[in-house]
C-alpha positions in Angstrom: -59.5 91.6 10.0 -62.3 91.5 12.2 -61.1 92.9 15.5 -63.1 92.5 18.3 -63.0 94.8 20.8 -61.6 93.9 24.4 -62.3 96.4 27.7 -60.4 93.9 29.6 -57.4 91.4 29.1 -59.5 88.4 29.2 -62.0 86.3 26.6 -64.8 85.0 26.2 -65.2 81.2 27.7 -68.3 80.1 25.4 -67.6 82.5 22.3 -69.3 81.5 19.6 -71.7 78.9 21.4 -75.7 80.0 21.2 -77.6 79.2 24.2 -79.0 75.9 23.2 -75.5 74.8 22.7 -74.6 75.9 26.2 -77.8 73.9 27.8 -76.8 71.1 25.4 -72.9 70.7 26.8 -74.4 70.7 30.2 -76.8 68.6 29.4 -73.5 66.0 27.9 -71.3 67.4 31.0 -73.6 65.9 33.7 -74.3 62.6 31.8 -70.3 61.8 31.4 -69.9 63.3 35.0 -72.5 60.5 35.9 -71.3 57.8 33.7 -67.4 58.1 35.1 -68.8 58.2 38.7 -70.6 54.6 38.3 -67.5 53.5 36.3 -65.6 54.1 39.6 -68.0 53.3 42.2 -68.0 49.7 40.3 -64.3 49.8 40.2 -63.7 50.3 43.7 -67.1 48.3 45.3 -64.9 45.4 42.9 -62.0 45.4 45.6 -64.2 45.3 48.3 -65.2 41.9 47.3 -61.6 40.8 47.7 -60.3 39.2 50.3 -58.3 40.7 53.6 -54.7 42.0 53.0 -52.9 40.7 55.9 -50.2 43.4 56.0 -51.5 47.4 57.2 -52.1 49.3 53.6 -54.0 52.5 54.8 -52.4 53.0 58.1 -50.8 56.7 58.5 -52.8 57.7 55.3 -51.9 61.5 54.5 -48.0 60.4 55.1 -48.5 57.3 52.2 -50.8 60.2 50.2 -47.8 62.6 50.7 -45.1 59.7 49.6 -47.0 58.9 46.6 -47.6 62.6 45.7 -44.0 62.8 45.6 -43.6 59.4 43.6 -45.9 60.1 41.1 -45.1 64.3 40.5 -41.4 63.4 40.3 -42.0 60.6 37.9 -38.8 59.0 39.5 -40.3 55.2 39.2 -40.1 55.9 35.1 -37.4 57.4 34.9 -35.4 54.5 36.4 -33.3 53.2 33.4 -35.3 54.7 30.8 -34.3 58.7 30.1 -36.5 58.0 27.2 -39.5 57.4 28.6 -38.8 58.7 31.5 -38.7 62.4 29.8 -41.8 60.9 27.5 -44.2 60.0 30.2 -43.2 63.5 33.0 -44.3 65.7 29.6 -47.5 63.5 29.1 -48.3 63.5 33.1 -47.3 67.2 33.8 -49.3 68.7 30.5 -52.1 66.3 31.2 -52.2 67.7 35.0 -51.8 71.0 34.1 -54.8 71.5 31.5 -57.0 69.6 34.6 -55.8 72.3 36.5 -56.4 74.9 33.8 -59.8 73.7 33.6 -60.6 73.4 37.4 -59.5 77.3 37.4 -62.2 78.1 34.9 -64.9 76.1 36.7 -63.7 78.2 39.9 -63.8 81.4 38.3 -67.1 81.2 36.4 -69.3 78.8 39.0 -67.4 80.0 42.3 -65.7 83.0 42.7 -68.2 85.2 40.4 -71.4 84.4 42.3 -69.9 85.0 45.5 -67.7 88.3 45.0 -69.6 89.3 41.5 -66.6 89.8 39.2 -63.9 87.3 37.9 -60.2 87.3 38.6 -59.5 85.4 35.0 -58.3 88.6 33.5 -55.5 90.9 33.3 -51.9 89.3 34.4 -53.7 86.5 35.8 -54.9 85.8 32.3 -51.9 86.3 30.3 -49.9 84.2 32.7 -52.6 81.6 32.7 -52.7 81.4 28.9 -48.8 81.0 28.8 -48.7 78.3 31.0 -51.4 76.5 29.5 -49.6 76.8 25.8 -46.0 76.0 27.2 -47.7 72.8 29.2 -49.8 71.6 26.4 -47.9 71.7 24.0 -45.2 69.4 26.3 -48.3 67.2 26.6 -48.3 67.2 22.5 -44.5 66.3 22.6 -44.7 63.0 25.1 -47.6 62.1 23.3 -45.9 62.0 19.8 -42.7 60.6 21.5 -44.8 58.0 22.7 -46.8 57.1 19.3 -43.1 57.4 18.0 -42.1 55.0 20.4 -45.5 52.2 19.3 -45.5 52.6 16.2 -42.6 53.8 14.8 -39.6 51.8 16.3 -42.2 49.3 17.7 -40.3 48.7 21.2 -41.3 45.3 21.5 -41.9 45.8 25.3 -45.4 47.6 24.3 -46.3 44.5 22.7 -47.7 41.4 23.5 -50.5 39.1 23.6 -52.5 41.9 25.8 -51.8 44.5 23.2 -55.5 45.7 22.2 -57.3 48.3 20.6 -57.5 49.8 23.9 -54.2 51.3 23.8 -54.4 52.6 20.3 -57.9 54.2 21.6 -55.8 55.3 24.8 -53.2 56.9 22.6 -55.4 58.4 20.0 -57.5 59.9 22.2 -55.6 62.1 23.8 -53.3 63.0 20.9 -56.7 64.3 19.6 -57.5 66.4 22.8 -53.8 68.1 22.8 -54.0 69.1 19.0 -57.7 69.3 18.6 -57.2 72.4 21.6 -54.9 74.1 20.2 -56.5 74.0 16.5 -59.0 75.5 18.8 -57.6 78.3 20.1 -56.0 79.3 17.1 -59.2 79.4 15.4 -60.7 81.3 18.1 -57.7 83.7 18.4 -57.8 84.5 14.4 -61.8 84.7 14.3 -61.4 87.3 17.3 -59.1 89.3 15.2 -55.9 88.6 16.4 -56.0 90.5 19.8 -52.3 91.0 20.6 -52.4 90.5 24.2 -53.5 86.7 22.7 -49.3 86.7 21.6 -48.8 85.1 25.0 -50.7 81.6 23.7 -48.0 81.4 21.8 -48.8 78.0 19.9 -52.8 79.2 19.6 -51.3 82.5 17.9 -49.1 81.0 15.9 -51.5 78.7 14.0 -54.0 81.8 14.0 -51.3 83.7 11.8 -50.8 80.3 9.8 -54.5 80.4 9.1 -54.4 84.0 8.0 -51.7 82.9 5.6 -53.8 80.4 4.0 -56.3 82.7 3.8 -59.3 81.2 5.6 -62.3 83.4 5.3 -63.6 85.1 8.0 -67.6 85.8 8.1 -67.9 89.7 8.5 -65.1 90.1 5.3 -66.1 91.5 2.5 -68.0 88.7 -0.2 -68.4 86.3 2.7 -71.5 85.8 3.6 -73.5 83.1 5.2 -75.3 82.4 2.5 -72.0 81.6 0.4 -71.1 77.8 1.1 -67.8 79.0 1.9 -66.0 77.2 5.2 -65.2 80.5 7.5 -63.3 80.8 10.9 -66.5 81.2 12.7 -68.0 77.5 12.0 -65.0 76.0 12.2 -63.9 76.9 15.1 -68.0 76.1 16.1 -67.1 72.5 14.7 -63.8 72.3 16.6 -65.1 73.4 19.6 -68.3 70.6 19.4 -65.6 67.9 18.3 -63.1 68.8 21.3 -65.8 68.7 23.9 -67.1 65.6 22.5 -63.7 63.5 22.8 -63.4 64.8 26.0 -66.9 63.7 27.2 -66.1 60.4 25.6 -62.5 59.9 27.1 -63.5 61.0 31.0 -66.7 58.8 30.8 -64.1 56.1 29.1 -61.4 56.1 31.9 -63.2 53.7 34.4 -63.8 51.6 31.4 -60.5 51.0 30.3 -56.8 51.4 30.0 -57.5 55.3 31.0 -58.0 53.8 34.6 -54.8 53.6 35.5 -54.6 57.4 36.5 -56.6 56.3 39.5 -55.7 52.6 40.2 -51.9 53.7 39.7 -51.9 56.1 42.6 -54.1 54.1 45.1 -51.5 51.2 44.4 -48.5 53.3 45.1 -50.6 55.0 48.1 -51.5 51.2 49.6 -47.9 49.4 49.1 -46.4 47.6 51.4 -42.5 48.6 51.5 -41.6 45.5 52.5 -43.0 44.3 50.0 -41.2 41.2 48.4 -38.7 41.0 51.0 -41.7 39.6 53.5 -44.8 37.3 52.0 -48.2 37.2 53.9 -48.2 34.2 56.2 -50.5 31.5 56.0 -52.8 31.1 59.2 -52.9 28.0 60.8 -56.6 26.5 59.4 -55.7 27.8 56.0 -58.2 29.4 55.5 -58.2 31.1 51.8 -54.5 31.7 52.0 -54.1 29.8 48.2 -55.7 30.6 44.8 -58.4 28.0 44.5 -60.3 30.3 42.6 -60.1 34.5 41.9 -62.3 35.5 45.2 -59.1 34.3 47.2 -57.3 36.8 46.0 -56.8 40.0 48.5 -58.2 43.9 47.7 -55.1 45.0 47.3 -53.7 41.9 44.7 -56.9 43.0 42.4 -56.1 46.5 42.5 -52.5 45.1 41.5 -54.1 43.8 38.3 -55.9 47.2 37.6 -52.9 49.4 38.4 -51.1 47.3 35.7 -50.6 49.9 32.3 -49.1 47.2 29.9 -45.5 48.9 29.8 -43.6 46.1 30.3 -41.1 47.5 32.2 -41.5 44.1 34.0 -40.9 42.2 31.1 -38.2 43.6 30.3 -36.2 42.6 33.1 -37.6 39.4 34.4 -34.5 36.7 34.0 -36.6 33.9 33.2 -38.2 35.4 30.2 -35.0 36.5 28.7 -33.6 32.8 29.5 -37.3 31.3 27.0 -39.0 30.5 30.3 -42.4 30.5 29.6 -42.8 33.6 32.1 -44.1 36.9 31.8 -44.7 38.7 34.9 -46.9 41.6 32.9 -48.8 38.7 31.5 -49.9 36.6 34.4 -50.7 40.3 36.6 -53.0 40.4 33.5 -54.5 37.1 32.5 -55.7 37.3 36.1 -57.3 40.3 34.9 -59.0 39.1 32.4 -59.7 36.2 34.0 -61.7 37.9 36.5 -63.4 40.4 34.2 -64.6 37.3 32.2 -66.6 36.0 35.3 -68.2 39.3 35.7 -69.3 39.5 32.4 -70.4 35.8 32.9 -68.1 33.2 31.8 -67.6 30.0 32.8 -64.8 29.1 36.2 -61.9 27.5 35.1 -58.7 26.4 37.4 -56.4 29.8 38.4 -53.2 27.4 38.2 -53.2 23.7 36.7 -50.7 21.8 33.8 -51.9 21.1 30.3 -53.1 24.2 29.0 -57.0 24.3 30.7 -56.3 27.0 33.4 -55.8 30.7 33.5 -52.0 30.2 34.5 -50.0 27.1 33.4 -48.1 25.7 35.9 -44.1 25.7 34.3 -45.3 29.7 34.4 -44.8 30.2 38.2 -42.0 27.2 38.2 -39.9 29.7 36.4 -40.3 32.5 38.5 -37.2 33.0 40.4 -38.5 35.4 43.2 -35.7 38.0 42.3 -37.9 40.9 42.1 -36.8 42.2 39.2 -40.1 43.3 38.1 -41.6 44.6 41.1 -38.3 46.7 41.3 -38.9 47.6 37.6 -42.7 48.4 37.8 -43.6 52.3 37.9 -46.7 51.7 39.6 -45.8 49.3 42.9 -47.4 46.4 41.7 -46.2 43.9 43.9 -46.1 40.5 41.6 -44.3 38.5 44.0 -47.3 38.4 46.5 -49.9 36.9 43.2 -46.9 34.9 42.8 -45.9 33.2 46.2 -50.2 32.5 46.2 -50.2 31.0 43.1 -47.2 28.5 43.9 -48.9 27.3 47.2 -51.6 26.3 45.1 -49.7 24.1 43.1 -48.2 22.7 46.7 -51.9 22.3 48.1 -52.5 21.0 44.5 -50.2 18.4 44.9 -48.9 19.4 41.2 -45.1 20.6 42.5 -42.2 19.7 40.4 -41.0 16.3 41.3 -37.4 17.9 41.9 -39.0 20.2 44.0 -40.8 17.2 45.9 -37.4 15.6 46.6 -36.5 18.9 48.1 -39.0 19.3 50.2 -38.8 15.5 51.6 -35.1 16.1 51.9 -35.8 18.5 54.3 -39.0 17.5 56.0 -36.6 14.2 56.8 -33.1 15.6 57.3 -33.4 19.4 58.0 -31.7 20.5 54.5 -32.1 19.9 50.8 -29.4 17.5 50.6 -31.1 14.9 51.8 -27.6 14.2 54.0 -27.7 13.5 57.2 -27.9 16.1 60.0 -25.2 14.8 61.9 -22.5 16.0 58.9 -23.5 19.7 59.1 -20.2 20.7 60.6 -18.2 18.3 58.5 -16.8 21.0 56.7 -14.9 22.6 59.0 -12.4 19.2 59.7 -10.1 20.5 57.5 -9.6 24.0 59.8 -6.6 24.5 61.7 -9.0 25.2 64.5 -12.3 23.7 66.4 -15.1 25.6 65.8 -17.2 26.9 69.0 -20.9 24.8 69.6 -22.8 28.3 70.2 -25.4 26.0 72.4 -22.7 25.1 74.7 -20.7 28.8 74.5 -21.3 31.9 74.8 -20.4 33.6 71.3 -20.6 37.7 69.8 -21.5 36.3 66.5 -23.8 33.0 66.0 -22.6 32.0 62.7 -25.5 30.4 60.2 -23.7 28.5 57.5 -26.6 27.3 55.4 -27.4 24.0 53.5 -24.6 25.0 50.5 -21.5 26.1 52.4 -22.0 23.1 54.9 -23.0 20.2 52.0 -21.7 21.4 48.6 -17.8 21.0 47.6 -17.5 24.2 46.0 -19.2 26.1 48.5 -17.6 24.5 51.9 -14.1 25.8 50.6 -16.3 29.3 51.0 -17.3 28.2 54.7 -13.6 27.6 55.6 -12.5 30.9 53.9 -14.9 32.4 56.4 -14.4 31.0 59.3 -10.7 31.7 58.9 -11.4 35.8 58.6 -13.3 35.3 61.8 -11.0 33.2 63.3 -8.0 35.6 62.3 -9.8 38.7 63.3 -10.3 37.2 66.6 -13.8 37.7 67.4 -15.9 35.3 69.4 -18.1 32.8 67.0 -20.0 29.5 67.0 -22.3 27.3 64.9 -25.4 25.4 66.0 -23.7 21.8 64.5 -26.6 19.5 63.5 -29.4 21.9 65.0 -29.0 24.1 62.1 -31.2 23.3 59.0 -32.8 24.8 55.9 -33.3 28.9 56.8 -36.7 28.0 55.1 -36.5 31.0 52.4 -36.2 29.8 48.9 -38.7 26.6 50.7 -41.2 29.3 51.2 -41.2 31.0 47.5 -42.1 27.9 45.9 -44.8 27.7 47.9 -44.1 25.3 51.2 -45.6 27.5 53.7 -46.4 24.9 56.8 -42.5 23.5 56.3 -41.1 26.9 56.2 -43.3 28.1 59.8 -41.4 24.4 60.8 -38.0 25.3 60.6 -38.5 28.9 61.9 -40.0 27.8 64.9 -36.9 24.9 65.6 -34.5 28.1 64.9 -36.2 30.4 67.0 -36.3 28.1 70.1 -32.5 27.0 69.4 -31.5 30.5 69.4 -33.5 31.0 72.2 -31.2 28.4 74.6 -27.9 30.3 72.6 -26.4 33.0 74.6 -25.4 35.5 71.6 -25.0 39.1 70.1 -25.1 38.7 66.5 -26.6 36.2 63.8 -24.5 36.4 61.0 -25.8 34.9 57.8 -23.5 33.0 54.8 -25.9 33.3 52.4 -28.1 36.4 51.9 -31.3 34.1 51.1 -31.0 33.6 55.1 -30.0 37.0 55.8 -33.1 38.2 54.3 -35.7 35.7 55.5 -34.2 35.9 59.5 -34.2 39.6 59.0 -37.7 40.0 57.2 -39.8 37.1 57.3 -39.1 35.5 60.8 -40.4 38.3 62.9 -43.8 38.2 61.1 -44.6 34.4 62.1 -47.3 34.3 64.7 -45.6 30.9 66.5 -47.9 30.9 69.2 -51.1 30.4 66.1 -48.9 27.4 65.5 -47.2 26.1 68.9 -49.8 23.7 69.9 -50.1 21.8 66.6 -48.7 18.5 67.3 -47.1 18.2 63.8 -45.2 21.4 64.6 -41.7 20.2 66.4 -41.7 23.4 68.7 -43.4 25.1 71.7 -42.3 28.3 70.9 -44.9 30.7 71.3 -43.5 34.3 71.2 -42.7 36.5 68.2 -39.3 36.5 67.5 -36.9 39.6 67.2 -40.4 41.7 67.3 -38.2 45.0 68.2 -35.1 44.2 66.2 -33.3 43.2 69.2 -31.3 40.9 67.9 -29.2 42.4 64.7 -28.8 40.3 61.7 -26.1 40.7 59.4 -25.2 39.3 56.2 -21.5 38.3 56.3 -20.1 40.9 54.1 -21.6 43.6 56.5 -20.3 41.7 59.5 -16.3 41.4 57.6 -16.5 44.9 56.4 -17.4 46.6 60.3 -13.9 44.4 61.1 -11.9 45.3 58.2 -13.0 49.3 59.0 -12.0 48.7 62.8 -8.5 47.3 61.4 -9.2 43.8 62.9 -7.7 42.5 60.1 -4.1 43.1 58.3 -5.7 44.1 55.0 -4.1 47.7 53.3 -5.8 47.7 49.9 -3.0 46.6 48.2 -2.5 42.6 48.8 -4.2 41.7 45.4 -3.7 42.7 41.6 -6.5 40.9 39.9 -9.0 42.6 37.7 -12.4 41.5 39.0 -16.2 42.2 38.5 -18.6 41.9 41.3 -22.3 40.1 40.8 -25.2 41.6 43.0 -27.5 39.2 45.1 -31.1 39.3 44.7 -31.7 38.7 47.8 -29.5 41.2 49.8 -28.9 44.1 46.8 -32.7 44.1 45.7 -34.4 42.7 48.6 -32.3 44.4 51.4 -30.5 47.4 49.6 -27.0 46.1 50.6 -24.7 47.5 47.3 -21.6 48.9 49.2 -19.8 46.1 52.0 -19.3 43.6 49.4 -17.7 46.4 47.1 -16.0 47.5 49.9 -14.5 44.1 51.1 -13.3 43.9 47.4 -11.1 47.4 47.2 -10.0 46.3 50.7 -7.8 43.8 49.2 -6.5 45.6 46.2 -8.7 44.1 43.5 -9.6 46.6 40.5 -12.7 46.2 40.7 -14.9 47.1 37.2 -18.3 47.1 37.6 -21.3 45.3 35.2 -23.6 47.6 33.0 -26.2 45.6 35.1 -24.9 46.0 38.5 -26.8 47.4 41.9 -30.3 47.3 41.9 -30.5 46.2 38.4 -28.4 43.4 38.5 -29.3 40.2 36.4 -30.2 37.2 38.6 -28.4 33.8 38.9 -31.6 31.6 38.4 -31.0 29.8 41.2 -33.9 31.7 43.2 -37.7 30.7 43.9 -36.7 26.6 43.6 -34.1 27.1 40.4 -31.4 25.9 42.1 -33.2 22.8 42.4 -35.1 22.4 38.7 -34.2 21.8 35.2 -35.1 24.1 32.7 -35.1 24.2 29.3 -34.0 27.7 28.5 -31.3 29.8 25.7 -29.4 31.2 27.2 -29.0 30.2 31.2 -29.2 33.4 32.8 -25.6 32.3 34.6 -24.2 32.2 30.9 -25.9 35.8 29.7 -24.3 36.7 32.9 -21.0 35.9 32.4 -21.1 36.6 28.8 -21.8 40.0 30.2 -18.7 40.1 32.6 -16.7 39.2 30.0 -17.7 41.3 27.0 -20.0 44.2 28.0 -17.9 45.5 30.7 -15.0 48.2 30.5 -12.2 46.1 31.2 -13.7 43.4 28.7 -12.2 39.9 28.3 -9.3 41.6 31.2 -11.5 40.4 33.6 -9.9 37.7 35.6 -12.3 36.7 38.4 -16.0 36.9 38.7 -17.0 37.8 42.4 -20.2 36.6 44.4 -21.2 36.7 47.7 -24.3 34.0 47.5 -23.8 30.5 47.7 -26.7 29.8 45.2 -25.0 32.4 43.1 -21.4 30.7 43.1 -22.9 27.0 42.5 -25.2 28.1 39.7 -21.8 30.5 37.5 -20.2 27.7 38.5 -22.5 25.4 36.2 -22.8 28.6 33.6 -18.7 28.2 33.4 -18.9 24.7 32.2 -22.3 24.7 30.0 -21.4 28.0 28.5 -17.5 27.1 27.7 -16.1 30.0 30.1 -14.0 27.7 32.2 -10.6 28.8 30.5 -11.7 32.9 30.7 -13.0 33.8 33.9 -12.7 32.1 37.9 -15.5 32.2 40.2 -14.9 33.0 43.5 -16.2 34.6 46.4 -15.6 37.5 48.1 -14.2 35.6 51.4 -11.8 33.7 49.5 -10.4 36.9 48.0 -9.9 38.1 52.0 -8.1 34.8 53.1 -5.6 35.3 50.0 -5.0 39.0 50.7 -4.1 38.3 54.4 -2.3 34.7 53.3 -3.9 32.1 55.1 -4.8 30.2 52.4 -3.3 27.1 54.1 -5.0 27.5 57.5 -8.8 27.5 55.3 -7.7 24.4 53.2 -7.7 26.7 49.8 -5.4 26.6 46.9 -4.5 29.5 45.9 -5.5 28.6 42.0 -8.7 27.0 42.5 -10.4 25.7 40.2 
C-alpha cells in the first residue's frame, strides 16, 4: 500500500484537488450560495404580500424560537402515533443536522480560527472524535433515508400518495440518499488511497468500505504496473470523480431547496415558530366593514395562512385522520392546504384567476370540499409542522356564506336561528320545556342569584333524546344541592358550530345578547351541556371586539366591553363541574353502584380543542362502570360528524363516521362485543350514534347514553329525572 505519512492526527481537506479545481468549487460554492439566497428572499418577500394575521405570531420571539427548537430537535410532533416514522424522520433530521454541523466546523477551522490564531484545532482527539461522530450520524442519516424509500416505494403507504405526488419528491428523496452514500464512497476512497492510516479506524463506515475496496483489488496509482498511462480506473481518480460528483449534488440540492419540496426545512420551523396555540379552538374575527376577512381571491389570504401552504411536506399525516375522508367525503385536508398552493404559484408564473371556492368543478376548491369539513381538528392535531388548516378552512366557508352558495340545510339553520334564537326553528318561549317533567322548578338565573348559571344548549332543551340528558343533569345538581339557574327563553344558539360554517355576523349576534344577559345575572360559574359551548364561551367569546359592533343597528345589543378579558368568570364544561362535586363527596356515589362494561367516546370539542381527557373518565369509574377504553380514544379520538354544520347536512358517505365508530367499540376494543353501553358527553355526539345505531344495525348490541344518565342511575333517582332505567 501507499502509506502516506501523517505528523499529525488529522487529513487533508482538499486532497487530491489541484488548484484550479479549488478556484473552480468556489467559483460553484458562491454561485449556489447566491442562487439559494434569492430562492429565499422571494420566498419570504411572498408572505409579505399577504395579508394581516389578526392574532400576535412574533410576539416573545426567542421564547416561540426556544419552543420550536425543542419541537423540532425532539421530533415529538412525528413521533405521535407513528414509532415508524417517527424513528425514520429523527435519524434523517439528526444525521442531516449533524453533517451541517460537521461542515460548519470545517468552514470555522479552515476560514476562521486559522487566520486568526495561525494553526487549526481539527486534529488530534478533536479529529478522531469528530470523524466518529460524523460516521455514527451519517450513517443514521443513510438508515432513515432507506426506511423512508422503503416506506414509498416498497410498501407504498398510501398516505405518501396522492394527486400532489410529483417528481419532486422522488428528486427530494434521491437526492439526498445520494449525498449520504455518495460521502461515504468518498471517504473510503480517500481513506484506502491514503494508505489506510489506522488512526482513520475511527470512521468506521469510511474504513470499512476502504478495506472492501482493498479486497476487490482496486489499483492504486504509485503500485507497481500502474501507471497513468495504463487506462486502468485507480483510487486516485475515482475518489477525484467522487469527490466532483458529491460536491456537485450538493451544489445542486442547497441551490434546489428554496425551489422545491427541500423548502420545508425552513418554512416548517417558521410555521411552528409563528403558531398560534390557540389555534383552532379560537378563529380570527371578522371586523365590522369586512374588509378582506373572506377568500374572494388568494391575496386575502393572511402571511401566516401562505406560509401554512409552504410549510406543508405532503405526509399526509392529515389525511390520514380527517373523518370525512375516511367516511368518501370529497375532503382532503393535505389537498386543499395544497391546491391553494398551486393555485397561487400558477398566478405567479402567470396564469389566469379563477374562483378560490365555487360548485361545478371551475374553482380551485369545490364547494361539497369545505361542506364536509367537520371542524374536529384532527389534522391540525395530526400535522408535524403546525399547519393550522382550520383557519384556510373557516375563510373559505365564509366565502361560500358571502357567496350566497351555503347548503340549503345549512340556510334553514341559519334562518331558524336568525328568527327564533336556535336551530330548531321552535319557538323561544319552549326553551325550558324540558324540565316539566322535574320533580322540582328550576331557578330563572335573571331573577336569582345562582353559583352555577347553567347553559343547556339548543339539543338538550329541543331534541327528545337529548332533553332526558338535561333532566339527568339537573337532577345531579339538584341532588348535590348546589345553587343553579337557566336563562329560560333568553338562551339561544352558543353560536359555535354557526361560526365554522362560516356565519360570522350571526355568530358576533348571539354573543353579544349572551354577554349582556349575563351581564344583568348575578353568578359564579357558567356551566356548559355541550362542550361545543364550553369551548366557544371559553375561547372565542373573549376575542369579540363588541364595542366594533355595538352601534350597528342590525346588531340587537349595546354591549360594548370585552367579555371575560381576564378569565374572570370560570367556564366549565359539565363533566368538570360534576366531577369537583363527586371529589368533594357532594354526592352519594362510592364507585361501586354500577356493573356495566362501557367504552367512553372523546369530544372534539372539549378533548382536542380544550385537552379535557380525565373528568368524564373519572365521572365514569365514580359509578362502578368498567370502563375499556377505544384504540382511538384521547386526543386521537375519531369524530362523530356532527361538527362544522354535519349535524345539520346530508352526506353521501360509506361508512358514517358514527357507524366506523361504533363498529370500533364493538369489535376493536379489549372487551369486544362485552361492551354494553357506549358513553358520550356531547349532545351532537349522542344524537348523531344515535342515528349510527339505527343506519348501521347496532340497535340490539350496544346503548348510547351519556355520562349524566349513568350518575342519576348510580345514586337512583331515575324517577325524580323522568328516566327509565332501560332506555332505549
Amino acid at each position: 500500500m501507499n502509506v502516506v505519512a501523517q505528523a499529525d492526527v488529522s487529513r487533508e481537506t482538499y486532497w487530491g484537488i489541484s488548484s484550479t479545481g479549488f478556484a473552480v468549487f468556489y467559483l460553484l460554492a458562491a454561485i449556489t450560495i447566491a442562487v439559494f439566497l434569492y430562492g429565499v428572499y422571494r420566498r419570504f418577500s411572498r408572505y409579505t404580500e399577504g395579508d394581516d394575521d389578526p392574532f400576535a405570531r412574533v410576539n416573545d420571539l426567542p421564547a416561540r424560537v426556544l419552543s420550536a427548537a425543542k419541537i423540532a430537535l425532539s421530533n415529538e410532533k412525528q413521533f405521535n402515533r407513528d414509532l415508524y416514522g417517527g424513528l425514520m424522520h429523527a435519524f434523517i433530521f439528526w444525521g442531516f443536522l449533524t453533517l451541517f454541523i460537521a461542515t460548519s466546523i470545517l468552514a470555522i477551522d479552515g476560514y476562521v480560527y486559522e487566520p486568526i490564531v495561525q494553526g487549526n484545532f481539527w486534529e488530534g482527539d478533536f479529529y478522531l472524535a469528530y470523524q466518529f461522530m460524523v460516521d455514527a450520524m451519517g450513517l443514521l442519516f443513510v438508515v432513515g433515508i432507506g426506511m423512508a424509500m422503503y416506506r414509498r416505494y416498497w410498501v407504498r403507504n398510501e398516505r405518501l400518495w396522492g394527486r400532489h405526488t410529483s417528481s419532486e419528491d422522488d428528486i427530494f428523496i434521491w437526492t439526498l440518499f445520494g449525498l449520504g452514500v455518495g460521502g461515504f464512497i468518498l471517504q473510503g476512497l480517500r481513506i484506502y488511497a491514503t494508505g489506510m492510516p489506522e488512526h482513520e479506524v475511527v470512521s468506521f463506515v469510511g474504513y470499512g468500505l476502504g478495506l472492501l475496496f482493498g479486497a476487490i483489488g482496486l489499483p492504486l496509482a504509485g503500485e507497481p504496473g500502474v501507471s497513468t498511462a495504463s487506462g486502468l480506473v485507480t483510487a486516485e481518480n475515482l475518489h477525484w470523480l467522487s469527490w466532483w460528483s458529491h460536491s456537485l449534488l450538493a451544489f445542486f440540492f442547497i441551490a434546489w431547496i428554496p425551489y422545491a419540496k427541500p423548502f420545508h426545512m425552513l418554512s416548517s420551523f417558521a410555521n411552528v415558530v409563528t403558531r398560534d396555540e390557540k389555534a383552532g379552538q379560537r378563529l380570527p374575527n371578522v371586523p365590522a366593514d369586512l374588509d378582506a376577512t373572506n377568500a374572494d381571491s388568494i391575496d386575502d389570504f393572511t402571511w401566516k395562512e401562505l406560509l401554512d401552504q409552504d410549510a406543508c411536506t405532503k405526509c399526509g399525516r392529515c389525511s390520514s385522520v380527517c373523518p370525512a375522508k375516511a367516511s368518501d367525503r370529497p375532503l382532503d385536508p393535505r389537498n386543499v392546504i395544497l391546491d391553494l398552493k398551486k393555485y397561487r404559484e400558477s398566478l405567479e408564473a402567470g396564469a389566469d384567476e379563477q374562483p378560490i371556492i365555487a360548485h361545478g368543478g371551475t374553482s380551485v376548491i369545490d364547494t361539497e370540499t369545505m361542506e364536509s369539513c367537520m371542524a374536529c381538528m384532527a389534522c391540525m392535531d395530526a400535522c408535524p409542522v403546525e399547519i393550522e388548516h382550520l383557519q384556510s378552512f373557516t375563510r373559505l366557508n365564509r366565502q361560500l356564506t358571502d357567496q350566497g352558495d351555503v347548503d340549503s340545510s345549512m340556510q334553514d339553520v341559519f334562518q331558524n336561528v336568525m328568527q327564533n334564537g336556535n336551530t330548531f326553528g321552535d319557538s323561544a318561549r319552549n326553551r325550558g320545556d324540558w324540565s316539566e317533567d322535574l320533580g322540582f322548578d328550576l331557578t330563572d338565573a335573571r331573577e336569582e342569584e345562582v353559583e352555577y348559571l347553567w347553559y343547556v344548549g339548543d339539543y338538550p332543551s329541543y331534541d327528545e333524546r337529548n332533553k332526558r340528558v338535561a333532566r339527568s343533569l339537573a337532577t345531579i345538581l339538584q341532588e348535590a344541592d348546589v345553587s343553579f339557574g337557566i336563562l329560560f327563553e333568553d338562551e339561544k344558539s352558543d353560536g359555535n358550530d354557526i361560526r365554522r360554517v362560516g356565519e360570522e355576523l350571526l355568530y358576533v349576534e348571539l354573543a353579544g345578547h349572551h354577554v349582556e344577559t349575563w351581564d344583568e345575572c348575578e353568578f359564579e360559574k357558567i356551566v356548559c351541556t355541550d362542550p361545543h359551548s364550553y369551548n366557544t364561551f371559553t375561547n372565542e367569546y373573549p376575542e369579540v371586539n363588541f364595542d366594533e359592533h355595538a352601534d350597528d343597528e342590525l346588531m340587537p345589543f349595546d354591549y360594548d366591553e370585552q367579555w371575560n378579558a381576564d378569565g374572570e368568570v370560570d367556564v366549565l364544561h359539565w363533566t368538570q363541574a360534576v366531577e369537583e362535586l363527586v371529589t368533594d363527596g357532594a354526592l352519594d356515589l362510592h364507585g361501586t353502584e354500577l356493573e356495566y362494561t362501557v367504552t367512553y367516546h372523546d369530544p372534539c370539542h372539549l378533548g382536542r380543542y380544550n385537552d379535557e381527557y380525565e373528568a368524564p373518565r373519572d365521572l365514569i369509574e365514580a359509578t362502578g362502570c368498567d370502563l375499556q377504553e377505544m384504540p382511538r380514544n384521547r386526543a386521537d379520538s375519531f369524530c362523530c360528524g356532527g361538527g362544522g354544520g354535519g349535524l345539520w347536512m346530508d352526506f353521501e358517505e360509506e361508512p358514517k363516521p358514527s357507524e366506523e365508530r361504533l363498529r370500533e367499540a364493538l369489535e376493536d376494543t379489549s372487551a369486544g362485543s362485552a361492551v354494553e353501553k357506549f358513553v358520550v358527553a356531547c349532545p351532537m355526539c349522542m344524537t348523531m350514534y344515535e342515528d349510527g345505531r339505527k343506519t348501521g344495525d347496532f340497535e340490539d348490541e350496544i346503548e348510547i347514553v351519556d355520562i349524566a344518565e349513568l350518575i342519576v342511575e348510580a345514586i337512583g333517582q331515575e324517577e325524580t329525572a323522568g328516566l327509565e332505567v332501560a332506555a332505549n
